[in-house]
Each structure stands twice: as structure tokens, then as C-alpha cells.
N, C-alpha and C positions, 0 to 999 in steps of 0.2 A: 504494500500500500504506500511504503516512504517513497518506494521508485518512480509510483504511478506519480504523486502527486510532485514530485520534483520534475518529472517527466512535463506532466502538464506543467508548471511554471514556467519552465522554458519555453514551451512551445506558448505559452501567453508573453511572456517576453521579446520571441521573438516574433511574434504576428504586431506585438506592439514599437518596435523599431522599427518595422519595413512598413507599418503607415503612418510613422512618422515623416522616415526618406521618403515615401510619395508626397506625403505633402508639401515636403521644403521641393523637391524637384519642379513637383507642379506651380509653386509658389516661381521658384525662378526661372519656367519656362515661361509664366505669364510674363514676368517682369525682362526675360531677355526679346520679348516681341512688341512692349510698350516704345521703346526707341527708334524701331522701324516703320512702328505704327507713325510715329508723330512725323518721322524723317518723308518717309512718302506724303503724309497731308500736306507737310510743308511744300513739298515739290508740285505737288497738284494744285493748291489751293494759290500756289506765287503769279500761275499761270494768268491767274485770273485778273491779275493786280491791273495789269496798264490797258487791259479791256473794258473795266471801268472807271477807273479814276481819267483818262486820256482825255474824256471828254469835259474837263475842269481844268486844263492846260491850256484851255482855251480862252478860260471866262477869266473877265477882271474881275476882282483882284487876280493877277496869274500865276506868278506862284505858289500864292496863298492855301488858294482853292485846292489845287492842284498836291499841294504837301497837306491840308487835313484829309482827303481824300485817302492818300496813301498812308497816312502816320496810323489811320483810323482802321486800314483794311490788314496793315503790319501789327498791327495792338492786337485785333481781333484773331488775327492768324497764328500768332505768338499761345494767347490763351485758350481759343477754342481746340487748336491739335490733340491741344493734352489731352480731349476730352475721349481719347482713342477707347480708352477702358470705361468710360463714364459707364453709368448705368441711363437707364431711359430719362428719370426723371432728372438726375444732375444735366442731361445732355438740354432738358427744354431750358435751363436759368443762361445757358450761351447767351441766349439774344437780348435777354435782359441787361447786360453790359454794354450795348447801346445806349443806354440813359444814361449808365454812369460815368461813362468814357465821354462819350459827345455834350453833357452837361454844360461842362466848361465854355463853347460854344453860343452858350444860350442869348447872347444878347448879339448875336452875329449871325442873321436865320440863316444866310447865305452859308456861312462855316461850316452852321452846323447841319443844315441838308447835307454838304458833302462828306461831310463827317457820318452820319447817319447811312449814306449810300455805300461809302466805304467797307464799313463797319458790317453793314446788315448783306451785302456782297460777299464777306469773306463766310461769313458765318452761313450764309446759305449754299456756299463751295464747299463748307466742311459738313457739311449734315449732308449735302451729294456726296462727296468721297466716303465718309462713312456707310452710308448705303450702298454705294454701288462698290466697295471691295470686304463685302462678307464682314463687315465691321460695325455690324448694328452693335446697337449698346446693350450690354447684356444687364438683364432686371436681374441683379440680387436680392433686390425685396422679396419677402415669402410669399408663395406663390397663395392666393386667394381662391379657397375651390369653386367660389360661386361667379369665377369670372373668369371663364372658357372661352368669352366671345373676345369679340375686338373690342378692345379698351374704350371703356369710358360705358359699356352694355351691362347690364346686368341681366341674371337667366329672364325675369320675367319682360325683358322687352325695354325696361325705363333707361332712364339716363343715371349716371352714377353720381353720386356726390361732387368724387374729386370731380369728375368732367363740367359738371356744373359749375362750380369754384375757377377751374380754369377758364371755362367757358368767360364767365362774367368780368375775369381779370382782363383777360384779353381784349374782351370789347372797351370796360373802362380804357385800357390802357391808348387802343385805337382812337376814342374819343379823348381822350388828354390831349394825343399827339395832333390830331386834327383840328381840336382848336388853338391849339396854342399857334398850328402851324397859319390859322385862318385869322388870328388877332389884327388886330387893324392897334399899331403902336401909339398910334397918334391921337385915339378916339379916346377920352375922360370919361363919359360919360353925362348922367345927366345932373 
């Protein structure tokens, strides 16, 4: 019985070292494809740079335009890559950094449109590259049984909470940006 159970310890011992090497191996095969991940975004997503800032090379202010353009599409290229491993939900706050980035802007609508175009160009190059090279964003969140469908569904048909939530953000945020962008600077009021 002493052999049996020394026997068995071992064989517990050893089934518990070789899943621990799987998981440091797995752990450093993820982390040796994060640097290639970001290397190729960066090279897809540069492509994109003087296809749309080019056309602010032109507008007076000229080189003005033309540098928040590209500073804005190089800020966003810089931070959205990373996003190689994000999971789904880290991946939607990318475009949120349009506010904070082009903020600075704000009393310059002209800057800050180009600034904005920049910005929201690089970051819709990165959410394309990510999709199209097998590079969706994988959900670590726990998997939810009652949501098999396409996100945002629930089984009986309705809309889900969070999608609501987003939903409603989104549009706020579309009407912020729309009026702010429609303000008439000059008008007091009454």
C-alpha cells in the first residue's frame, strides 16, 4: 500500500509539472506572436497614412492641416496595434481616443476635423487588419450560456442590456459630435 500511494504521488506530481510547462509554453507562444502581430499592423495600417491625410497638404493652413492629420493617424497607429491580443470589448474603447487625442484641437474646428479624420482612419485600418488576418479579438470574458446568438441577442428575441447601453452611448456621443460640429461660434444667444 506505501508503494501504491508513493507511486500515485508521483504520478500527481508529475501530471502537475507538465501542466504547468504547458502553460508557461502556451503563455510564451502567445506573447512571442504579440510582436508580429503589432509589426504587420504597423506595416498595413502606415499604408494608409498619405491616402488620407494628402488631401490637407493642400488646405490653408498647409502645413498645419496636413501635420494634425498625420500626428493624429501616427498617435492612433502607435496605440490601437497593441490592440493585437485585445479582447472584443477592450478593442471597441480604440475609437474613443479620438476625443481625447483631438480634444486639444477644440477651438480650431478646422485642426480638429483633420485631426479627427486622421485618427478615426487609422483606427478603422486597424479593426480591417485585424479582421481580415484571422486576428479577431478573442472574448476572455466567461462565456454567457444564454447568448449563442450574435451579440447584443438574447434567446428570446430582445435586445440585450449591454447593446442597449452601447447603443444609446453611441448615438449620444454622434449627437455631441454633431452639434458641436454645427455650432454657429458667433451666435450669444438671446
Amino acid at each position: 500500500m506505501l508503494v501504491y500511494s508513493r507511486v500515485l504521488l508521483a504520478l500527481l506530481h508529475l501530471v502537475a509539472f507538465a501542466s504547468v510547462a504547458d502553460g508557461r509554453l502556451r503563455r510564451a507562444s502567445d506573447t512571442s506572436d504579440e510582436p508580429l502581430c503589432i509589426a504587420a499592423c504597423r506595416d498595413v495600417v502606415s499604408g494608409k497614412l498619405e491616402e488620407k491625410c494628402t488631401p490637407y497638404r493642400e488646405q490653408v493652413p498647409r502645413p498645419a492641416l496636413f501635420s494634425r492629420c498625420t500626428e493624429a493617424f501616427i498617435e492612433a497607429t502607435q496605440k490601437g496595434c497593441h490592440y493585437c491580443t485585445a479582447t472584443a470589448s477592450e478593442l471597441e474603447s480604440i475609437t474613443d481616443g479620438v476625443f481625447h487625442y483631438c480634444d486639444q484641437w477644440r477651438t480650431e474646428q478646422r485642426y480638429q476635423k483633420a485631426c479627427r479624420d486622421g485618427y478615426l482612419s487609422a483606427v478603422n485600418s486597424i479593426k480591417a487588419f485585424l479582421k481580415s488576418s484571422s486576428r479577431e479579438p478573442n472574448d476572455r470574458a466567461p462565456i454567457n450560456p444564454s447568448r449563442h446568438q450574435e451579440f447584443g441577442q438574447v434567446d428570446d428575441g430582445g435586445e440585450s442590456a449591454e447593446s442597449i447601453v452601447a447603443r444609446h452611448l453611441n448615438e449620444a456621443r454622434r449627437d455631441a459630435i454633431s452639434e458641436y460640429e454645427n455650432r454657429d461660434r458667433h451666435y450669444v444667444g438671446l
